[in-house]
SEFI-298517 format. One record per residue (C-alpha): residue number from 1; residue in three letters; chain; x, y, z. Coordinates in Angstrom, 3 decimals. Last residue first. Example, Ala and Ser with C-alpha at 12.3 -4.5 7.8 and 13.67 -1.06 7.14 Angstrom:
! SEFI-298517
[2, "SER", "A", [13.670, -1.060, 7.140]]
[1, "ALA", "A", [12.300, -4.500, 7.800]]
! end
This chain:
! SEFI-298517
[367, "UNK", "A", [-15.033, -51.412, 6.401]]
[366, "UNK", "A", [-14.058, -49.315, 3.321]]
[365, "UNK", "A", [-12.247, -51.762, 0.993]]
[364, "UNK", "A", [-8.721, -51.219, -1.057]]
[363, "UNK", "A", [-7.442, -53.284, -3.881]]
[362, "UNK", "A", [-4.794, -50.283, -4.402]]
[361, "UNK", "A", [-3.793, -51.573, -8.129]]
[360, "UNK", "A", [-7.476, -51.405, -9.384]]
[359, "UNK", "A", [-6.760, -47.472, -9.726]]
[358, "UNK", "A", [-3.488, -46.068, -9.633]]
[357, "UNK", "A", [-0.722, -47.514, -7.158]]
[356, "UNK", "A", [2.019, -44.275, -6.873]]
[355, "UNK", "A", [5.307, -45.588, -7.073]]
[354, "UNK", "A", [7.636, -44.665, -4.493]]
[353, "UNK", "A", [10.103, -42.283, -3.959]]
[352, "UNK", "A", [14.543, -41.638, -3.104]]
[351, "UNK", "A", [15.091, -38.674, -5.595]]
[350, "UNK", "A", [18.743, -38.189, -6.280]]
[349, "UNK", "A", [19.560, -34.825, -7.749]]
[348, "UNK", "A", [22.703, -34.190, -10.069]]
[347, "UNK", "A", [24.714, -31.196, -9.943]]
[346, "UNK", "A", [26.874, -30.498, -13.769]]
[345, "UNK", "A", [30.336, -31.243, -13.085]]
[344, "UNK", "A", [33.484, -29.056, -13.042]]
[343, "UNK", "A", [34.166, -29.357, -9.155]]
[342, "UNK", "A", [31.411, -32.451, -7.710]]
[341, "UNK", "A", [28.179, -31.809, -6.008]]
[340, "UNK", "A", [25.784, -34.672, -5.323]]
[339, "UNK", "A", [22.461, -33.755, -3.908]]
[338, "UNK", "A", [19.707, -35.688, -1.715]]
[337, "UNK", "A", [16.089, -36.690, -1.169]]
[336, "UNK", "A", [13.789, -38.064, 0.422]]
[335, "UNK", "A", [10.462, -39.319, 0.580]]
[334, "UNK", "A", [9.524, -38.010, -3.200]]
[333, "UNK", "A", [6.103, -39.244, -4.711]]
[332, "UNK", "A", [5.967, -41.242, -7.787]]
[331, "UNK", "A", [3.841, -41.099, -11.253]]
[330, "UNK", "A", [4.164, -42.830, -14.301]]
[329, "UNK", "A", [2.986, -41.263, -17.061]]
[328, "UNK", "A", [5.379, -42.243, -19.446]]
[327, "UNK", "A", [7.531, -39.149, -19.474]]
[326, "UNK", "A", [7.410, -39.532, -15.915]]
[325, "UNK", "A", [5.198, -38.132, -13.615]]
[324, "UNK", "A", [6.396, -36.323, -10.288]]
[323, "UNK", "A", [4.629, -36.190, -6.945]]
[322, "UNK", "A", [6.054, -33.758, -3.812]]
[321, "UNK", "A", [6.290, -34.880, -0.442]]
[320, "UNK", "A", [9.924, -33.661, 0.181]]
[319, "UNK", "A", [10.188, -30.780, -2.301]]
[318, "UNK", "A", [11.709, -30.053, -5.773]]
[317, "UNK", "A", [11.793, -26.533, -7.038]]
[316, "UNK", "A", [15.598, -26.496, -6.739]]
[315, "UNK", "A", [16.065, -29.316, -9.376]]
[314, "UNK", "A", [19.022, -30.679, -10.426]]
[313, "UNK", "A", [19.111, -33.085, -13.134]]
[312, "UNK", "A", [17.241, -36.494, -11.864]]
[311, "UNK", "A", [18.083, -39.724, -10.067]]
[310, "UNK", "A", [15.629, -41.564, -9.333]]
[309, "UNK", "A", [15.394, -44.559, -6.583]]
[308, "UNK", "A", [12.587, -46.302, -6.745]]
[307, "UNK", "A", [10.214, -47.839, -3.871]]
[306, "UNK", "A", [7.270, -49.905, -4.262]]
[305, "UNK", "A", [5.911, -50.246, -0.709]]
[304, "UNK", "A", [5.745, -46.859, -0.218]]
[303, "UNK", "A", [2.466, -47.441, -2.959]]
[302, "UNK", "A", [0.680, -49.699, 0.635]]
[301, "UNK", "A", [1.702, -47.419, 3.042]]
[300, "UNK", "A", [-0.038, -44.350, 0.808]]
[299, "UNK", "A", [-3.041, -46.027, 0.031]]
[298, "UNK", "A", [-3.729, -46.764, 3.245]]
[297, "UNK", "A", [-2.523, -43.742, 4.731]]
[296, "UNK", "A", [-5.229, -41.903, 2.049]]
[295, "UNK", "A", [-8.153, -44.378, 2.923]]
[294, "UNK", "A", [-7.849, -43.618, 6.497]]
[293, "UNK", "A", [-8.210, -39.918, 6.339]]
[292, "UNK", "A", [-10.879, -40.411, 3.923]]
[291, "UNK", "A", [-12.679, -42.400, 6.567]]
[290, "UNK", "A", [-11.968, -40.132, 9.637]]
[289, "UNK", "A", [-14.170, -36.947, 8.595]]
[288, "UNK", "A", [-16.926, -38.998, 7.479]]
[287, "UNK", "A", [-17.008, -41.359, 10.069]]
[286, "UNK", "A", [-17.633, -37.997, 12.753]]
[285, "UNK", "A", [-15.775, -36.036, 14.877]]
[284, "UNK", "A", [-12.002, -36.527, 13.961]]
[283, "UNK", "A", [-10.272, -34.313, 16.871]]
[282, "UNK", "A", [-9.555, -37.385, 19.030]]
[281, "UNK", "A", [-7.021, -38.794, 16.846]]
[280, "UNK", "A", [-5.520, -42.534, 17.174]]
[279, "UNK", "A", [-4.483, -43.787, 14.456]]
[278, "UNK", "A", [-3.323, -47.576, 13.708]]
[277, "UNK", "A", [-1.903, -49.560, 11.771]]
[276, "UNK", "A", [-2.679, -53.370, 10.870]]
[275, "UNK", "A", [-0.405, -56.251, 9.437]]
[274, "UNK", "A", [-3.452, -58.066, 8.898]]
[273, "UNK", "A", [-2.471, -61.916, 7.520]]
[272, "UNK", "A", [-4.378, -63.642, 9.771]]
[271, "UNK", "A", [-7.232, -62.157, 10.152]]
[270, "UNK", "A", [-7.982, -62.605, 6.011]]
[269, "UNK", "A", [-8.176, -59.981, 3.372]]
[268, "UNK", "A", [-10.325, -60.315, 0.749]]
[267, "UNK", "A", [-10.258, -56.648, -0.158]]
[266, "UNK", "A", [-7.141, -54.980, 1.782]]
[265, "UNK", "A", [-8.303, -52.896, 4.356]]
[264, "UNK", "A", [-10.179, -49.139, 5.414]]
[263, "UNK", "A", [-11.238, -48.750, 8.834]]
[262, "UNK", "A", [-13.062, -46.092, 10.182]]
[261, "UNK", "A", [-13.253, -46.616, 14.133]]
[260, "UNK", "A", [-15.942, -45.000, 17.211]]
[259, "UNK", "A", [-15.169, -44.285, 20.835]]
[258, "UNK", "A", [-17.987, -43.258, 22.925]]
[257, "UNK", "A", [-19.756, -40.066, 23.697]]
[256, "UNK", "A", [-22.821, -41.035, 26.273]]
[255, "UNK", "A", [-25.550, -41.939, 26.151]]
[254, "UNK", "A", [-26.211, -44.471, 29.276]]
[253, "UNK", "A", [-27.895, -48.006, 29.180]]
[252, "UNK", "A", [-28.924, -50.513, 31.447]]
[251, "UNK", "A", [-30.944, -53.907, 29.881]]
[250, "UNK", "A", [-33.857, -55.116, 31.462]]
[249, "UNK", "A", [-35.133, -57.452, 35.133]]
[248, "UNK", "A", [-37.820, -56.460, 37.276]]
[247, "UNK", "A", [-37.590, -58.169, 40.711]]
[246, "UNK", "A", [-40.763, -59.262, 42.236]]
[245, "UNK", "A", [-41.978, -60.679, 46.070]]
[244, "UNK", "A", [-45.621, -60.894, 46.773]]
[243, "UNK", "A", [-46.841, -62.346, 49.986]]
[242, "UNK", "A", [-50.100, -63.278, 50.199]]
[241, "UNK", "A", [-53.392, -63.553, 52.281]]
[240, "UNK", "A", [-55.052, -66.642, 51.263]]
[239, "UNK", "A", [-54.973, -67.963, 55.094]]
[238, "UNK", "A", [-57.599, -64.718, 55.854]]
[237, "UNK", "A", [-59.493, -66.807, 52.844]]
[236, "UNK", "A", [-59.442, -70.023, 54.193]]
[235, "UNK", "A", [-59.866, -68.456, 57.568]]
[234, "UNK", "A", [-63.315, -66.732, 56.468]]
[233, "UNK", "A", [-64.661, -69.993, 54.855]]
[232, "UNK", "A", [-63.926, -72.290, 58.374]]
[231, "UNK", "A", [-65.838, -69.423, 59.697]]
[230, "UNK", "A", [-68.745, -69.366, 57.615]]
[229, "UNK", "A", [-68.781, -73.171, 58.283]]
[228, "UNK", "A", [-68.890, -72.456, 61.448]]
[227, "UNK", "A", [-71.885, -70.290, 61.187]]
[226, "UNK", "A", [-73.524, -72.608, 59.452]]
[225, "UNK", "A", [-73.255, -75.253, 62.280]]
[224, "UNK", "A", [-74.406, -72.523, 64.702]]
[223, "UNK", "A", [-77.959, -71.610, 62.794]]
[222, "UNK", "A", [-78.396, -75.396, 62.034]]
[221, "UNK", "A", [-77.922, -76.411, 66.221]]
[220, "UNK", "A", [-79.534, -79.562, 66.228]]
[219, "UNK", "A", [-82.644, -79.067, 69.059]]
[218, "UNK", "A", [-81.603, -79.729, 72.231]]
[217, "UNK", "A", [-82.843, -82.448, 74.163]]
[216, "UNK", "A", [-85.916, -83.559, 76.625]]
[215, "UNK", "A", [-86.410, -87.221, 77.623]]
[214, "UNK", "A", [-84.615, -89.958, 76.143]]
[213, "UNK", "A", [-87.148, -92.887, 76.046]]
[212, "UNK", "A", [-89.346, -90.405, 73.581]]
[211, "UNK", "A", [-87.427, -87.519, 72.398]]
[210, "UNK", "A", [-88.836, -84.054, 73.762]]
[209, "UNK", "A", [-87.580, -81.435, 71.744]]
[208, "UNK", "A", [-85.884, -77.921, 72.614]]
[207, "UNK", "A", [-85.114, -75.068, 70.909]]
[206, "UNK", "A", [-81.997, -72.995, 69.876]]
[205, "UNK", "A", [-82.480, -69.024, 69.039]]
[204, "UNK", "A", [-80.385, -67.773, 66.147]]
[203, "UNK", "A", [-78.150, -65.108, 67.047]]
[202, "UNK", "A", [-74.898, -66.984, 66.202]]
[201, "UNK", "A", [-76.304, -67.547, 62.365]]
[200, "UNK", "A", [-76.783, -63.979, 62.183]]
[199, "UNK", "A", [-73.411, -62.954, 63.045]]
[198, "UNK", "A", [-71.844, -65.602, 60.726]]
[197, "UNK", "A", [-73.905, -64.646, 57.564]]
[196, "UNK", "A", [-72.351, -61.005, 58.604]]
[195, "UNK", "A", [-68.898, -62.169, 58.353]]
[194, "UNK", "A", [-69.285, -64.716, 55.428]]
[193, "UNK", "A", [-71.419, -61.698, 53.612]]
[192, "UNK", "A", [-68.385, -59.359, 54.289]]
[191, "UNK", "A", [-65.730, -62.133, 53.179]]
[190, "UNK", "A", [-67.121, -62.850, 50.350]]
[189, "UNK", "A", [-67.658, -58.873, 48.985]]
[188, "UNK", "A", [-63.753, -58.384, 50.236]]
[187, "UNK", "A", [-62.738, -61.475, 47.980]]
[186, "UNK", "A", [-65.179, -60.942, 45.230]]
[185, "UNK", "A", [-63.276, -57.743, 44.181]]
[184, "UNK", "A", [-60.075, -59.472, 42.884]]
[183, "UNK", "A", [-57.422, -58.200, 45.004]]
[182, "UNK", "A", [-54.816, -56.051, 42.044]]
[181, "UNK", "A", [-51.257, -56.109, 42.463]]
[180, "UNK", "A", [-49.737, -53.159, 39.917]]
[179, "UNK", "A", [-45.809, -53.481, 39.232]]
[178, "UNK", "A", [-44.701, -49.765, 38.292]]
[177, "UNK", "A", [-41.395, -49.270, 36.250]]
[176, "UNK", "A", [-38.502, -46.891, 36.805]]
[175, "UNK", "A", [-36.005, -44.459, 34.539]]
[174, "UNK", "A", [-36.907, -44.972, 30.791]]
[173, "UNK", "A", [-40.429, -44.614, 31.544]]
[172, "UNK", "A", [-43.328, -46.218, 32.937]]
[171, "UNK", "A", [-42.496, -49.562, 32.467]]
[170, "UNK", "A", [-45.608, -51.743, 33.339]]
[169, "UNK", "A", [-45.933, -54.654, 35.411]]
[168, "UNK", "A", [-48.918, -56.820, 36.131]]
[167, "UNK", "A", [-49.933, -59.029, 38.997]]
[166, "UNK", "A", [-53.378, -60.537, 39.825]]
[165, "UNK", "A", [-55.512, -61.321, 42.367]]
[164, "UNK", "A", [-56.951, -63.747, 44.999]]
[163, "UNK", "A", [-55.786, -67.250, 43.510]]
[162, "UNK", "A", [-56.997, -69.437, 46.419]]
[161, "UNK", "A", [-54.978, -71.653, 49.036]]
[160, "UNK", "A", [-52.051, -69.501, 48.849]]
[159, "UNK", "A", [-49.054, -68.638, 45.998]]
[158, "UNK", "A", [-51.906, -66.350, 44.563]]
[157, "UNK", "A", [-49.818, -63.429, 46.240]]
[156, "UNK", "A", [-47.032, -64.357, 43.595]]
[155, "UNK", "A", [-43.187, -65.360, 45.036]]
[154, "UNK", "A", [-40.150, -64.770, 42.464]]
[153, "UNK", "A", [-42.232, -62.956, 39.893]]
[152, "UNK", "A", [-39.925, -61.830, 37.262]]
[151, "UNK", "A", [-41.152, -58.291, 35.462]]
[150, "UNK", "A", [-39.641, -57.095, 32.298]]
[149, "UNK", "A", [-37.842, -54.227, 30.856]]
[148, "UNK", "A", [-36.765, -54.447, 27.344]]
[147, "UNK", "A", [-35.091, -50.779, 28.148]]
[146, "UNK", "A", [-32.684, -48.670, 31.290]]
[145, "UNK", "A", [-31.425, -45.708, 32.000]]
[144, "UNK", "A", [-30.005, -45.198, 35.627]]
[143, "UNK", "A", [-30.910, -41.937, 37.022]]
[142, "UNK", "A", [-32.847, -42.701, 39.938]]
[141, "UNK", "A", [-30.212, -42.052, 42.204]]
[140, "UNK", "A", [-30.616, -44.976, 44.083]]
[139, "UNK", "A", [-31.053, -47.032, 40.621]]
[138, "UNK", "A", [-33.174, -48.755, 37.952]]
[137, "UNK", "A", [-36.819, -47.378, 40.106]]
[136, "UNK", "A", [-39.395, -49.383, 41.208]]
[135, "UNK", "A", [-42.737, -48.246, 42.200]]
[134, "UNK", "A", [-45.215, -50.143, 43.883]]
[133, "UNK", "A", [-49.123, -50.077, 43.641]]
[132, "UNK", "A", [-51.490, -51.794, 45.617]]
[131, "UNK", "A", [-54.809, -52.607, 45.477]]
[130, "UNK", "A", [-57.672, -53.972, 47.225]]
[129, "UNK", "A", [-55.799, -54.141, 50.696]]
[128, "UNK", "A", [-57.606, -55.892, 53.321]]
[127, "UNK", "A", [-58.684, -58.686, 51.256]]
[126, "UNK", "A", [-55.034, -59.324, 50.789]]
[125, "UNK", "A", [-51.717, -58.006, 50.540]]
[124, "UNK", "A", [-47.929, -58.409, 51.458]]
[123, "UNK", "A", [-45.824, -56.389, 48.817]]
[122, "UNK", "A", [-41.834, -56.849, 47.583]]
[121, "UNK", "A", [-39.944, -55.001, 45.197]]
[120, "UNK", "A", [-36.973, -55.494, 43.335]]
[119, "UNK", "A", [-34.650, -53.839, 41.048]]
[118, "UNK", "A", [-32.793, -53.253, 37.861]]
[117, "UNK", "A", [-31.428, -57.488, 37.862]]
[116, "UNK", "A", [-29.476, -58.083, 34.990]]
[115, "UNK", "A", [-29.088, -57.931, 30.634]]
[114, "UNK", "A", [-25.580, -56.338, 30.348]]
[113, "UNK", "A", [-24.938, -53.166, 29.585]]
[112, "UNK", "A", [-25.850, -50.745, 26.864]]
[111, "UNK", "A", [-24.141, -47.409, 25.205]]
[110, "UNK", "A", [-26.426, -45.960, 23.903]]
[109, "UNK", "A", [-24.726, -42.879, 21.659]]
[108, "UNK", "A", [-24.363, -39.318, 22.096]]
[107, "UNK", "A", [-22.974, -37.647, 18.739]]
[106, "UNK", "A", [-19.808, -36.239, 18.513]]
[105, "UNK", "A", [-18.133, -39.203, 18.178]]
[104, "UNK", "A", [-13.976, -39.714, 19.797]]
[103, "UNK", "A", [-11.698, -41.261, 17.141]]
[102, "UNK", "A", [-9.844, -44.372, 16.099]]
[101, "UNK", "A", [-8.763, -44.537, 12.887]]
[100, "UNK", "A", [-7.386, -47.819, 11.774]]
[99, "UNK", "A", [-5.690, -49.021, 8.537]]
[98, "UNK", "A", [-5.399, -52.298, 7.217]]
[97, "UNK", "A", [-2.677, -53.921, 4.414]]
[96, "UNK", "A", [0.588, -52.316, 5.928]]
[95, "UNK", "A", [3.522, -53.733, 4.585]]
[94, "UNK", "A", [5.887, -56.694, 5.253]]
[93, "UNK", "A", [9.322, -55.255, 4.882]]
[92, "UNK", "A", [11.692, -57.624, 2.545]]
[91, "UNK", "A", [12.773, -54.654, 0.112]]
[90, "UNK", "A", [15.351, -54.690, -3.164]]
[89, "UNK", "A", [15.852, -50.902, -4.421]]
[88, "UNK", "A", [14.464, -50.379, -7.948]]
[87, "UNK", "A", [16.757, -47.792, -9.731]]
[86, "UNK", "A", [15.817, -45.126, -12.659]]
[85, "UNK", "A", [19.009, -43.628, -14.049]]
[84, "UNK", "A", [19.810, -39.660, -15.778]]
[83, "UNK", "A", [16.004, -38.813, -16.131]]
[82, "UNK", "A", [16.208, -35.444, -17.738]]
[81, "UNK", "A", [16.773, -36.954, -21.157]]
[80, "UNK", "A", [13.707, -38.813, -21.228]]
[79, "UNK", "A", [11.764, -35.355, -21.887]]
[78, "UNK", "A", [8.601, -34.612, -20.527]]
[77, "UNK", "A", [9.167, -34.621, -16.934]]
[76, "UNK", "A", [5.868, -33.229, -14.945]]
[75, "UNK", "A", [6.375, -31.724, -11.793]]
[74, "UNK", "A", [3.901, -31.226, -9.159]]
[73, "UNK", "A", [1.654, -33.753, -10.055]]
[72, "UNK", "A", [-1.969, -33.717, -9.544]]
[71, "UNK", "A", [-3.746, -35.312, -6.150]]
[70, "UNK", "A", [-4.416, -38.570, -6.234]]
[69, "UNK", "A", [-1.885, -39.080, -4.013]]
[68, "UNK", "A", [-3.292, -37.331, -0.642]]
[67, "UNK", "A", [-0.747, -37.345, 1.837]]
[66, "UNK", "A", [-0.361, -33.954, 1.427]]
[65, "UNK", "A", [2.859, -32.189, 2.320]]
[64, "UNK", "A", [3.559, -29.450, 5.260]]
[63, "UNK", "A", [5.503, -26.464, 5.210]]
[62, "UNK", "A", [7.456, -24.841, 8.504]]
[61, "UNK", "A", [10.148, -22.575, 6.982]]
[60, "UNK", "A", [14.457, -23.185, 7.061]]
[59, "UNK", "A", [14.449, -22.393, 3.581]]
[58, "UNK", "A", [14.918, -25.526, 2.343]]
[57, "UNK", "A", [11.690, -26.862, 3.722]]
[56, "UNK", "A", [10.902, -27.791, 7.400]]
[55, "UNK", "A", [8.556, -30.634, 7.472]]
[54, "UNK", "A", [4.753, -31.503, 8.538]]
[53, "UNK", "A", [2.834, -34.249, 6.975]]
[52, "UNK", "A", [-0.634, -33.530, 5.597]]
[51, "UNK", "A", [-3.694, -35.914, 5.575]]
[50, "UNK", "A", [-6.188, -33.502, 6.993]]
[49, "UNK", "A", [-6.620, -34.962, 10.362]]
[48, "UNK", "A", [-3.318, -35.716, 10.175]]
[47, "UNK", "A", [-2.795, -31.816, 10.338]]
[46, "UNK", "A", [-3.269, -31.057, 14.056]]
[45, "UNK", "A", [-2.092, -34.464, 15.485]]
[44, "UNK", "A", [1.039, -33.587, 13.987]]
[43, "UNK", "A", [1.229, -30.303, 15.141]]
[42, "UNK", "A", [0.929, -31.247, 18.224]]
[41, "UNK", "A", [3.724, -33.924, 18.001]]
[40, "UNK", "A", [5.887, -30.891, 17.284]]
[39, "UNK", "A", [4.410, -28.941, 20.139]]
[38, "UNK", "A", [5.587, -32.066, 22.706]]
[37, "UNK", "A", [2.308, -34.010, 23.897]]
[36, "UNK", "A", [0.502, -34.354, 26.887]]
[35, "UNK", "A", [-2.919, -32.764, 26.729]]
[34, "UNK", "A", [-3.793, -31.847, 23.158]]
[33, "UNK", "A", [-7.817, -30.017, 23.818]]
[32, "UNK", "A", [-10.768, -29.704, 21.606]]
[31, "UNK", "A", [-13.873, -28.593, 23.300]]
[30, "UNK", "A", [-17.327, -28.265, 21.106]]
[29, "UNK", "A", [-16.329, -31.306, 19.380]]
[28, "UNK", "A", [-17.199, -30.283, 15.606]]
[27, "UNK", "A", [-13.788, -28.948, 14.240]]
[26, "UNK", "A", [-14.214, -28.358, 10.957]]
[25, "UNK", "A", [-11.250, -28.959, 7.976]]
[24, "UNK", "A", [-10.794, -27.223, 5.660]]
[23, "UNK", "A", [-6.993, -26.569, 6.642]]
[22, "UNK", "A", [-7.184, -22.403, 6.853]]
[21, "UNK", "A", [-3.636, -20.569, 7.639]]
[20, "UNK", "A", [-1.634, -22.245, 5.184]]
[19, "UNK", "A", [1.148, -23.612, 6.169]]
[18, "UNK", "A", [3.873, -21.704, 4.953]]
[17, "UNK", "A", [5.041, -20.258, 8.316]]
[16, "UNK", "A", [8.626, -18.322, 8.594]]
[15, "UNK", "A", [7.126, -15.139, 7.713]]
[14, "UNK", "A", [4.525, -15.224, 9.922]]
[13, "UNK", "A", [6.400, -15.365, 12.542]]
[12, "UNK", "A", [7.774, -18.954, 14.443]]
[11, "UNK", "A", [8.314, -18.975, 18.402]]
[10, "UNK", "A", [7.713, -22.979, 18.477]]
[9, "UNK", "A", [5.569, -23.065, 21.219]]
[8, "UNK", "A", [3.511, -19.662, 20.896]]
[7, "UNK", "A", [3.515, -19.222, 17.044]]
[6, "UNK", "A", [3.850, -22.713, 15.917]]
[5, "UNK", "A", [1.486, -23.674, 18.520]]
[4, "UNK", "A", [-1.592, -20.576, 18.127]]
[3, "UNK", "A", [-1.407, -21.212, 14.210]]
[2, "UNK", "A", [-2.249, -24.841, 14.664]]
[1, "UNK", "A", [-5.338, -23.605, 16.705]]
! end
């Protein structure tokens, strides 16, 4: 990919590429894409995710530097005598103590919403209806995810005179629920004996009784004073038919690719006093591949910090980006540099680096 820019965008051969042609580094997004960027910020984004710096060496060739200090040194001065002077350049900048990757996962995530209303249902039942069954789905679609679902009765069939059922909810999967009203079965059983109690109590015969001083009158009607009780019995119940109304409330959530961040900081660093910078590189698939990335800029904002000025005898072999050690084993890497050359003297080479923080000296934390 880095091969295909340099060779289309920038017109380069072969010959005038020393990048080398395999990074080690694995692309795992199964489309990688740079959408709106110049071929030299393309290239950029192509090696930061392996720590390297692009730059065009003396030879008028593409190279690239790591940003990886502890690597070893490319030049190692023995002798004192080399060093002509050794400078330490006053600096007020406020460097960078947190660094922030931001990069696209590979993996599908949940991503979840709020806690709300999925949906809502409604049911008029009775002695009529045994049993009834309604299914509620998250969505028109039906392809709204949701979880921790659970069912909110707003109005419950045993809202009447008697309690005449139950309710129960169940999520069936990750897509709907089912909310199950249930008649208890003594309320069709009552209602049939009331009914036929009723008929038989309306074909009793009525009879007749002389009373003395009143003459003849009707026997007290038993059969049809039952009956109306049976029928005061069947309207409490017809009266007990309800009106359910539910809603099922849960948590919606999709998978989907989201954005993830390796951070590496300061230890016992507070908000306050982040002076943060950030990355932003889609390419990076997983923590692994961002959090070394971040370590290394953190580590090498926080050693540019300490700046020296060298000067050196001439050196051809010297290279932006390159790390030299010192006869006492101190070690700096070259930002820039620069050549003085006067008639009848011998070239000298000024080296503008930084010191390279070693060990305890970085105070670094993985977040």
């Amino acid at each position: 990919m880095l091969r295909d820019v340099l060779e289309v965008f920038f017109g380069l051969t072969d010959k005038e590429i020393r990048i080398p042609l395999l990074l080690g580094f694995q692309l795992l997004h199964n489309v990688n894409q740079l959408v709106m960027v110049t071929p030299m910020e393309a290239v950029n984004i192509l090696l930061e995710v392996v720590s390297r710096v692009p730059f065009f060496d003396g030879d008028g060739k593409i190279a690239s530097y790591s940003k990886d200090l502890n690597r070893n040194p490319d030049k190692i001065y023995s002798d004192w005598s080399e060093i002509v002077d050794y400078t330490v350049p006053s600096t007020t900048t406020d460097g960078i103590n947190r660094v922030v990757v931001q990069f696209l996962s590979v993996n599908l995530d949940t991503v979840e919403g709020p806690y709300q209303v999925l949906g809502s249902a409604s049911v008029t039942t009775g002695f009529f209806r045994p049993y009834e069954k309604l299914d509620c789905y998250w969505s028109e679609d039906r392809r709204l995810r949701a979880k921790d679902t659970q069912l909110k009765i707003l109005q419950s069939v045993n809202a009447g005179l008697l309690p005449v059922g139950s309710e129960s909810y169940e999520q069936i999967d990750d897509f709907h629920g089912q909310i199950t009203v249930e008649i208890s079965i003594w309320v069709p059983i009552l209602v049939t004996v009331l009914m036929m109690d009723y008929i038989y109590g309306q074909m009793r015969n009525v009879d007749f009784v002389k009373v003395p001083s009143f003459g003849v009158w009707p026997t007290i009607p038993v059969g049809r004073m039952a009956s109306a009780a049976d029928l005061i019995a069947i309207l409490i119940i017809m009266a007990s038919i309800g009106t359910g109304r539910y809603e099922v409330w849960g948590i919606p959530y999709e998978m989907a690719y989201v954005e993830k961040q390796a951070i590496a900081e300061e230890c016992d660093l507070e908000y306050w006093e982040r002076n943060e910078k950030k990355i932003e590189n889609d390419l990076f698939g997983t923590y692994e591949q961002a959090m070394p990335v971040a370590i290394n800029e953190l580590i090498w904002e926080k050693s540019n910090l300490n700046k020296r000025t060298i000067l050196v005898q001439d050196d051809p072999s010297l290279e932006i980006g390159d790390i030299i050690m010192l006869p006492d084993g101190r070690r700096y890497c070259i930002t820039n540099m620069s050549k003085t050359v006067k008639r009848g003297e011998t070239p000298l080479l000024n080296l503008e680096t930084f010191k390279i923080l070693i060990g305890s000296q970085s105070g670094l934390v993985e977040v």
